[in-house]
C-alpha positions as CSV (number, residue, x, y, z in Angstrom):
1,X,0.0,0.0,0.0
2,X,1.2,3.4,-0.8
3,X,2.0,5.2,2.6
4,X,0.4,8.6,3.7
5,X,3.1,9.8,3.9
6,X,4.6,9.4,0.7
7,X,0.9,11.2,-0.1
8,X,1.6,14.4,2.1
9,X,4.9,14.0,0.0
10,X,3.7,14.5,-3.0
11,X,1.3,17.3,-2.1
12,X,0.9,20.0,-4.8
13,X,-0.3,23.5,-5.4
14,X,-2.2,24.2,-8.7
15,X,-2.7,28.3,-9.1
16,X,-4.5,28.8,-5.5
17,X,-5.6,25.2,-5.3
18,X,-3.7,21.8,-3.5
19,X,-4.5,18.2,-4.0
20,X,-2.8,15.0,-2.7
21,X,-2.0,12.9,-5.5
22,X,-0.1,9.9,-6.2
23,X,1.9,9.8,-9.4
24,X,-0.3,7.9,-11.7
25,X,0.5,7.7,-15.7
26,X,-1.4,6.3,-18.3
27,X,0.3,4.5,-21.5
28,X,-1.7,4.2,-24.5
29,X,0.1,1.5,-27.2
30,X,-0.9,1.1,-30.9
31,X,0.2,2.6,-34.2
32,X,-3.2,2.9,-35.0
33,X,-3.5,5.3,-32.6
34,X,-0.8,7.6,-33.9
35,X,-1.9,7.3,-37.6
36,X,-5.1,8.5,-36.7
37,X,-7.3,5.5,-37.4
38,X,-8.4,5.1,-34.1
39,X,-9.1,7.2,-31.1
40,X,-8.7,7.2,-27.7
41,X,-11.3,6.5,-25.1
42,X,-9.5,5.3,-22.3
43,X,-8.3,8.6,-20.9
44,X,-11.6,10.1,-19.9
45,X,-13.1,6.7,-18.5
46,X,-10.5,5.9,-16.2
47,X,-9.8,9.6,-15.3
48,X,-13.0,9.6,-13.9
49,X,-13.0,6.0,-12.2
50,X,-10.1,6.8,-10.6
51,X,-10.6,10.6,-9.1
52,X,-12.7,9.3,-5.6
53,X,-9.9,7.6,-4.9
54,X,-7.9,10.3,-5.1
55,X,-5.9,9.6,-8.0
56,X,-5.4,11.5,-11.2
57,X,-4.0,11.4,-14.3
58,X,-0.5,12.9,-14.6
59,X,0.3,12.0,-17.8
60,X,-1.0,10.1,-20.7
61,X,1.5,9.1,-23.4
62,X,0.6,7.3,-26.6
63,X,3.2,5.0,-28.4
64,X,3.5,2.8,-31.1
65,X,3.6,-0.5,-30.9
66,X,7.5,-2.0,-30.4
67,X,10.4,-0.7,-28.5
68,X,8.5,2.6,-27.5
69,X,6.4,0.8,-25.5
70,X,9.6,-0.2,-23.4
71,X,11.9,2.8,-23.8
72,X,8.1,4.3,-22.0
73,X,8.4,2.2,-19.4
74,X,12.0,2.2,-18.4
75,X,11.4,6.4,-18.0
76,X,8.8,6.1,-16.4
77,X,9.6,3.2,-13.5
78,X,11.8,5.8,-12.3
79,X,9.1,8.5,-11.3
80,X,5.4,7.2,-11.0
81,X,3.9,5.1,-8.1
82,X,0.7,3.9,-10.6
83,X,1.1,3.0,-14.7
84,X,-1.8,2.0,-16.5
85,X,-0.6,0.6,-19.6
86,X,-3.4,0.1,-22.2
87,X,-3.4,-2.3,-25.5
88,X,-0.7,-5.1,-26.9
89,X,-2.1,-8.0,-25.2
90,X,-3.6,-9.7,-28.2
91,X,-2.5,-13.0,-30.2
92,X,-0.7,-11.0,-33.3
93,X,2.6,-10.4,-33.3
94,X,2.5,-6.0,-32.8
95,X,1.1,-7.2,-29.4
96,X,3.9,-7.4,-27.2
97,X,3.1,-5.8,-24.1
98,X,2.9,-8.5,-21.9
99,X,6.4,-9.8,-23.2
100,X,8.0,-6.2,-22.6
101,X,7.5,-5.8,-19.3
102,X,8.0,-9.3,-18.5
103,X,11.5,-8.6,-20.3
104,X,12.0,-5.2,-17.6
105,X,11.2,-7.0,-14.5
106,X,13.3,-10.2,-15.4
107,X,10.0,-12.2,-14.7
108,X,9.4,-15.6,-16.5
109,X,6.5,-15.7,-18.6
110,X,4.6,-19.1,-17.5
111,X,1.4,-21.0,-19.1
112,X,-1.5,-20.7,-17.0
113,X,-3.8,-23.1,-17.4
114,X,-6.5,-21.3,-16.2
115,X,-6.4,-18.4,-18.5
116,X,-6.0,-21.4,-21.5
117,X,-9.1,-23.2,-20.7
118,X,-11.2,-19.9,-20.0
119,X,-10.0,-18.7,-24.1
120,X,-10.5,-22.2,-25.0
121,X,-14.5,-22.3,-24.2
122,X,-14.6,-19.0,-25.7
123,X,-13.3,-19.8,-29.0
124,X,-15.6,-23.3,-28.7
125,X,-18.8,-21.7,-27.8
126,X,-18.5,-18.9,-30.9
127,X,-17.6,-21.6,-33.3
128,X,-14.4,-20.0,-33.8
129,X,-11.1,-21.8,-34.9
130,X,-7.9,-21.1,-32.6
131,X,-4.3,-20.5,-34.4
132,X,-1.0,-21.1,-33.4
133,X,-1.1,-17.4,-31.7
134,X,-3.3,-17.0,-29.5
135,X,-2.1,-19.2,-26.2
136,X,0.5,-16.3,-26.1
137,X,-2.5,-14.5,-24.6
138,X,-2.3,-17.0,-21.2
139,X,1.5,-16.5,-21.0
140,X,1.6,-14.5,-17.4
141,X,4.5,-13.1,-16.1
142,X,5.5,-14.7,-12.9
143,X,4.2,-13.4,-9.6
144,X,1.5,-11.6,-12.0
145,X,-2.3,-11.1,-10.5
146,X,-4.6,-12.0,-14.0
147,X,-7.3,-9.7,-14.2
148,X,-10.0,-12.1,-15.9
149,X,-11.8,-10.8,-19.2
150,X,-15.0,-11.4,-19.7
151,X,-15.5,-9.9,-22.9
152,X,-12.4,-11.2,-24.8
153,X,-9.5,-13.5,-24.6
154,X,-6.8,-11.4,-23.7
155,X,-7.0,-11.0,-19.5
156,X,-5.0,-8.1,-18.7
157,X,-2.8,-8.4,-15.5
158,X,-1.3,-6.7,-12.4
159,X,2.2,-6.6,-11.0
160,X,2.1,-5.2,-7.7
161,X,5.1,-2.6,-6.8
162,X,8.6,-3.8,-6.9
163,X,7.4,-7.3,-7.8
164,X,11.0,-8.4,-8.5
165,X,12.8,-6.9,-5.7
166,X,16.2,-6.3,-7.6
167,X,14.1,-3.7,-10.1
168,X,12.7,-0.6,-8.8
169,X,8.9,-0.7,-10.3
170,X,5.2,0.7,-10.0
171,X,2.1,-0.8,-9.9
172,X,1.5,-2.1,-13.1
173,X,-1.7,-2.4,-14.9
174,X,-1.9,-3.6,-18.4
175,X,-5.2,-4.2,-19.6
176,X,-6.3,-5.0,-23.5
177,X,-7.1,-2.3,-26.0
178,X,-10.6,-2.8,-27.0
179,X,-13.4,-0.3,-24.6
180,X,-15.9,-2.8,-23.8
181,X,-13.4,-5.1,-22.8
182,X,-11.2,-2.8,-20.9
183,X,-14.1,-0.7,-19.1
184,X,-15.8,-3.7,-17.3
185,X,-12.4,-5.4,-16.4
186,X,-11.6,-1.4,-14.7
187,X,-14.9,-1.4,-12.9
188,X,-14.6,-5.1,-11.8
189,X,-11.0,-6.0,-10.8
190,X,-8.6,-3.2,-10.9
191,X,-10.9,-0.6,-8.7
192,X,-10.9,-3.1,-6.2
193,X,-7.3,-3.5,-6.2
194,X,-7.1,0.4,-6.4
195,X,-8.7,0.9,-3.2
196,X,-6.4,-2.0,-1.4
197,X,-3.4,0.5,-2.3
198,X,-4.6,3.7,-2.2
199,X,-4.4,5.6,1.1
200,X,-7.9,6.6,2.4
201,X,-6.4,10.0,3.2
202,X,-6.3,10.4,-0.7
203,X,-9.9,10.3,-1.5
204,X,-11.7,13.3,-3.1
205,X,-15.0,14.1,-3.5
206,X,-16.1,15.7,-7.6
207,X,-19.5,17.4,-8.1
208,X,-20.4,18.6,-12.2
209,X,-22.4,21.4,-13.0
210,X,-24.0,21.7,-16.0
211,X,-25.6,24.9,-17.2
212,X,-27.1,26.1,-20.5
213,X,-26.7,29.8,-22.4
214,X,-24.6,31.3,-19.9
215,X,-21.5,32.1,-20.5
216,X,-18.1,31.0,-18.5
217,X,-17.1,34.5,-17.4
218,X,-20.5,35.5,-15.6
219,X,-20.4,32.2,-14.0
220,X,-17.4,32.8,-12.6
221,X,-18.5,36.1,-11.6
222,X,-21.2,34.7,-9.6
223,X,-19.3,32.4,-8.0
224,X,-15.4,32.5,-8.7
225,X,-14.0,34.4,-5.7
226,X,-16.2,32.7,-3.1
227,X,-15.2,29.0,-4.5
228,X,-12.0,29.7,-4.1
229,X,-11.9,31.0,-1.0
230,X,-12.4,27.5,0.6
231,X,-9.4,25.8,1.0
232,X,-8.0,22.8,-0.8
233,X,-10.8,23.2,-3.4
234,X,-10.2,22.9,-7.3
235,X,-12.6,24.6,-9.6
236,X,-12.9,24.9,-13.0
237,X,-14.7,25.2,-16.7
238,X,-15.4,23.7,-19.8
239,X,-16.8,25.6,-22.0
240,X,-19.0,24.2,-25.8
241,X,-21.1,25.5,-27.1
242,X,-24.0,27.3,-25.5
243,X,-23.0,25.3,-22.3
244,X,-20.3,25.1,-20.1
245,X,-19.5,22.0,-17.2
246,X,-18.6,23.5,-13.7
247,X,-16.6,21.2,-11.8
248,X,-15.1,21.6,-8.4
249,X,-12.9,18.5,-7.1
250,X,-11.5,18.6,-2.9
251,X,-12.3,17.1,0.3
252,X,-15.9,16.4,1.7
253,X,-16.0,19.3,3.6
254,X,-15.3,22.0,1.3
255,X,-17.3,20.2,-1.7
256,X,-20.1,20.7,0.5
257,X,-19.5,24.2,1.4
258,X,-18.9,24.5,-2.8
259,X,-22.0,23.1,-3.3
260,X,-24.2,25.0,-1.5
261,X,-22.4,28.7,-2.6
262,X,-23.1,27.3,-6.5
263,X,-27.0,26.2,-5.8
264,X,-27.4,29.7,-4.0
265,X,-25.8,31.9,-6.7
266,X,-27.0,29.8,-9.9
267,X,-29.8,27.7,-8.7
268,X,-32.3,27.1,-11.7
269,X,-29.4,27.8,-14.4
270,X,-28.3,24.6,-13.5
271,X,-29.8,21.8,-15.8
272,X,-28.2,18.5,-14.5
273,X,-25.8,17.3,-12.1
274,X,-25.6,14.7,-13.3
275,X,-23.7,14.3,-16.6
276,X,-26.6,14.6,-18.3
277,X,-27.4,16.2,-21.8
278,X,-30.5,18.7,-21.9
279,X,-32.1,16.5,-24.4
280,X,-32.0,13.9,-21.8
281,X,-33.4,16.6,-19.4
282,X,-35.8,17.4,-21.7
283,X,-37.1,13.6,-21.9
284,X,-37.0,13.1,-18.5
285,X,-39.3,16.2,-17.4
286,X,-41.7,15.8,-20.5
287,X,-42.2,11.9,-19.1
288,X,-42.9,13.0,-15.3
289,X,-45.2,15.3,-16.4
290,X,-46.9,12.8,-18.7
291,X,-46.5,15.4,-21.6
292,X,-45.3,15.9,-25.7
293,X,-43.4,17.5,-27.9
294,X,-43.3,18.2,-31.5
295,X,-40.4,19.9,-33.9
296,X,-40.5,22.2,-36.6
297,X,-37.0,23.0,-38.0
298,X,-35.8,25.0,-40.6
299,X,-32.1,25.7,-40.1
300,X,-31.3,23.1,-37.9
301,X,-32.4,20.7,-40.3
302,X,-33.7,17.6,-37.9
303,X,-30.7,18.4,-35.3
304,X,-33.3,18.7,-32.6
305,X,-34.8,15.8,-33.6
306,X,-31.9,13.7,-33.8
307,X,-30.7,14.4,-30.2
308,X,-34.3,13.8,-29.0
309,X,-34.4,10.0,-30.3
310,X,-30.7,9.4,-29.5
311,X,-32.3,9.7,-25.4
312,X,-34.0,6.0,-24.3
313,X,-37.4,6.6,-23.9
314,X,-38.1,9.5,-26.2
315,X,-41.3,7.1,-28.0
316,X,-43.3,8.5,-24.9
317,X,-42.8,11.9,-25.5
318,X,-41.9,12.7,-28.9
319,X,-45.0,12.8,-31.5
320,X,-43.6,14.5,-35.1
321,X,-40.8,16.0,-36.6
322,X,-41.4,18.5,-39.7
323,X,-38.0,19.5,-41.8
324,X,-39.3,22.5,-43.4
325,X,-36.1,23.9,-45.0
326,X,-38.0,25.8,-47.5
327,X,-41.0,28.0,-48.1
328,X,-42.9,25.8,-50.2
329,X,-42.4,23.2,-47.0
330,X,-43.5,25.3,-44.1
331,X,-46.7,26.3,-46.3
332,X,-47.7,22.7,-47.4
333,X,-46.5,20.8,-43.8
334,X,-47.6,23.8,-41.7
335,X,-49.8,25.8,-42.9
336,X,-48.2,28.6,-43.0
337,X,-49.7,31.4,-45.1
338,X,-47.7,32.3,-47.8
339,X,-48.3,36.2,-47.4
340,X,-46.6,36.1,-43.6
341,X,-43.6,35.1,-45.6
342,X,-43.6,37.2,-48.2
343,X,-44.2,40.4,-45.4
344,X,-41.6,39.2,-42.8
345,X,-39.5,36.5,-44.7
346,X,-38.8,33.6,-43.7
347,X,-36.5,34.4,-41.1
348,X,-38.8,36.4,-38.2
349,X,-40.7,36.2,-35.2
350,X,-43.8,35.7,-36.7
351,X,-43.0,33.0,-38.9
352,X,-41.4,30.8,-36.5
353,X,-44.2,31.8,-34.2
354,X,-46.3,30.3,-36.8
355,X,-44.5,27.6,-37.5
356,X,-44.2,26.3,-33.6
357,X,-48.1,26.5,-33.7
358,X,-48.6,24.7,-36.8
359,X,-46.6,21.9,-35.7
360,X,-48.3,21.4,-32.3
361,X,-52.1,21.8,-34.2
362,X,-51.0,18.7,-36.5
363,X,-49.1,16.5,-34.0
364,X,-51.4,17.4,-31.4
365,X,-48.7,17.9,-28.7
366,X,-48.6,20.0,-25.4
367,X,-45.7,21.7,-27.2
368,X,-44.5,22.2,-30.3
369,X,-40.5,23.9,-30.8
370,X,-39.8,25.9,-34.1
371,X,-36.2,27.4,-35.6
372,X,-35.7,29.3,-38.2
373,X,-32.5,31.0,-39.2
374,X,-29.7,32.1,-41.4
375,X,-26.3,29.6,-41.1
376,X,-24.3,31.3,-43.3
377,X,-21.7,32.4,-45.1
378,X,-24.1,34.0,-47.1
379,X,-27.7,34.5,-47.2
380,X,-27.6,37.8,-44.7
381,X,-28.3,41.1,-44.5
382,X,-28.0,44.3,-42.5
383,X,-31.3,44.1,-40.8
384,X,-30.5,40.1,-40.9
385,X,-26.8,38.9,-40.7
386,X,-25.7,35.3,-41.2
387,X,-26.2,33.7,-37.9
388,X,-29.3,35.8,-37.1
389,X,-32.1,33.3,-35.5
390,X,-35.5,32.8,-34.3
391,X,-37.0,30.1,-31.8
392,X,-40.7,29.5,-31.1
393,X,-42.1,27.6,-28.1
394,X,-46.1,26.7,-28.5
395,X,-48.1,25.6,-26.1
396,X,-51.3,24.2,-24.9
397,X,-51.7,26.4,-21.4
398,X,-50.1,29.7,-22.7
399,X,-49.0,32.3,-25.8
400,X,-46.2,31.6,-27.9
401,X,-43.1,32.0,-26.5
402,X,-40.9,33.5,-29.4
403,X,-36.8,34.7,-28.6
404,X,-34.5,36.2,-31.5
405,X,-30.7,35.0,-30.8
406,X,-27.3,36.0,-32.7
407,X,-25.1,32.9,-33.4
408,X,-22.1,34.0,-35.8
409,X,-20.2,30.9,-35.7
410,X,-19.9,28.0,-38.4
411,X,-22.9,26.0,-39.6
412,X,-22.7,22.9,-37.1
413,X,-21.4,24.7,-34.4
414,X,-24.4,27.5,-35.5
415,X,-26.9,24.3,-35.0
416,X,-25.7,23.3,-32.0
417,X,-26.2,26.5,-30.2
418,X,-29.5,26.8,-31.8
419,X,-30.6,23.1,-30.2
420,X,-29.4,24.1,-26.9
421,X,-31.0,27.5,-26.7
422,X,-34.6,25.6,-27.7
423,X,-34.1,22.8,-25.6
424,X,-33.4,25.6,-22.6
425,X,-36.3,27.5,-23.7
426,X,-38.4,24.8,-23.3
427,X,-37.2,23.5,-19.9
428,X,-37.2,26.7,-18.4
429,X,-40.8,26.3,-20.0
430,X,-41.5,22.6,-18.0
431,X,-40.0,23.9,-14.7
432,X,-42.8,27.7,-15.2
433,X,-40.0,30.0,-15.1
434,X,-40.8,31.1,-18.5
């Protein structure tokens, strides 16, 4: 077990924040992953796994597969007390992992019979036909702990600290490449290990904040200088568009004291706490209030509806979708009368006010969001500049709700702000603050 002392040892300031941390490295292997043809996932799931504990990532290094894999681990035996080491476990011959650091620790790599029989049954059952190969995959090397996989062939191991006592090593964790065979082998077998090694004095508590159309500068206005006026806590931002994460990372304590400054000074501007996406929010309050939901886009083009059905359990809440990208579609979908058009165009107030209430009269929803707007490059005006937009709420219970917004940006990134600003619209709409 890593001593608490050792902890207090490596006890760091970050601008006006300090947090124990154990040095703890993450090693992705693969060419793949330096040409490009594949990216990484790892990073972020174990990042967050790991930080109640206490732990956090130092530094993630990607190599290719071959001597930079070893020449990565021979640097870094010298300076971290953790390495997570991911990929190069497989049969083929680029995966070598398991070979390297068996080469490092002067550890003999042994059969285990076990790990044979376990990829035997799984070849068998899938009617698939072993080669010459893939036993390397139950070489362990010796005094290894074998971290079982149930989602593949390739286990992935453990080598507790200094396992050969004439080399100076970490704690060694070399799991296979593939997410959904890494991820539930984290969760399942190395956390637990984690915990046996990790000082309890280490542990940290993480709350998220997520919060829609308001920028990162007035939230830290509101609550900058009192956040960091607790001690030992971390805050910070991450801004996308038309939202931006709040995170603050410390001790119990002063998380709690965090927590309550941030639910004073923002309150209802926070939309989840949970990691959750405003669609999702969206869902979820329509379904507790046993209410619908219908779309008419123009310049999103269906991106409303898209993150809609990509949230489980959208069916009971979302009626109809109309893509009316041009005139002649809003008229014959919506009803829209062709003079409103012609006197306002098709990018105004009233005609997205018109469109939001066409679209709840024929899906027959409780409410009914409309966009209408200019992407860009071209198309604008003076009175109407590219990125100039208009978003319509209908409803059952009350007027129109209709808000002009300003979006210069690029045409996806233009899209994506437009679907957040509805979807915030609308569940400031579901929670009556609108």
């Amino acid at each position: 077990m890593l001593s608490a002392g050792h902890a207090v040892a490596l006890r760091r300031r970050v601008g006006r924040w300090t947090f124990s941390a154990v040095r703890t490295v993450l090693i992705n292997t693969g060419t793949e992953l330096l040409l490009g043809d594949v990216q990484d996932k790892h990073l972020s799931f174990i990042s967050h796994q790991i930080l109640p504990l206490g732990l956090r990532i130092d530094e993630q290094r990607t190599v290719p597969d071959g001597t930079a894999i070893r020449d990565a681990l021979n640097e870094l035996f010298l300076r971290a007390e953790i390495i997570f080491v991911t990929g190069g476990l497989g049969p083929t011959s680029d995966d070598t992992t398991r070979e390297i650091v068996a080469e490092l620790l002067g550890l003999e790599l042994r059969r285990d019979d076990a790990v044979m029989t376990a990829i035997s049954e799984r070849l068998s059952k899938r009617s698939i036909r072993s080669t010459n190969r893939i036993p390397r995959q139950a070489d362990v090397p010796a005094g290894a702990r074998v971290l079982p996989n149930e989602n593949g062939t390739a286990p992935g191991l453990y080598l507790r600290k200094d396992l050969n006592p004439r080399i100076r090593s970490p704690h060694l964790f070399l799991l296979p490449g593939p997410p959904r065979e890494l991820q539930p082998m984290f969760c399942e077998s190395v956390m637990s290990i984690l915990r046996s090694i990790v000082p309890a004095s280490l542990k940290l508590s993480r709350r998220l904040y997520k919060i829609a159309m308001t920028g990162e500068s007035i939230i830290e206005e509101a609550i900058g200088e009192e956040i960091l006026a607790i001690p030992g806590i971390e805050l910070g931002y991450c801004a996308r568009p038309a939202e931006v994460d709040l995170r603050i990372i410390g001790e119990a304590a002063g998380v709690d004291r965090a927590d309550a400054i941030i639910r004073r000074k923002l309150g209802s501007s926070i939309f989840s706490t949970n990691d959750e996406s405003l669609e999702e929010v969206i869902v979820k309050l329509l379904t507790e209030r046993k209410e619908t939901i219908a779309l008419a886009e123009s310049c999103t083009g269906g991106l409303l509806a898209h993150r809609i059905t990509n949230v489980p359990g959208a069916s009971a809440v979302f009626l109809a979708a109309y893509v009316t990208y041009s005139n002649d579609a809003k008229i014959d979908a919506l009803g829209l009368v062709s003079d409103l058009i012609k006197k306002h165009g098709a990018v105004s107030e009233p005609v997205a006010r018109a469109m939001a209430e066409g679209a709840r009269a024929r899906a027959r929803s409780t409410y009914a969001i409309a966009t209408t707007g200019i992407a860009g490059p071209t198309g604008g005006s003076a009175e109407k500049p590219a990125g100039t937009v208009h978003v319509a709420l209908a409803s059952t219970d009350q007027e129109t709700i209709a808000r002009r917004f300003f979006f210069p940006s690029d045409r996806e990134t233009f899209k994506q702000m437009i679907a957040q600003a509805a979807f915030e619209l609308l569940r400031k709409k579901l929670r009556t603050e609108v």
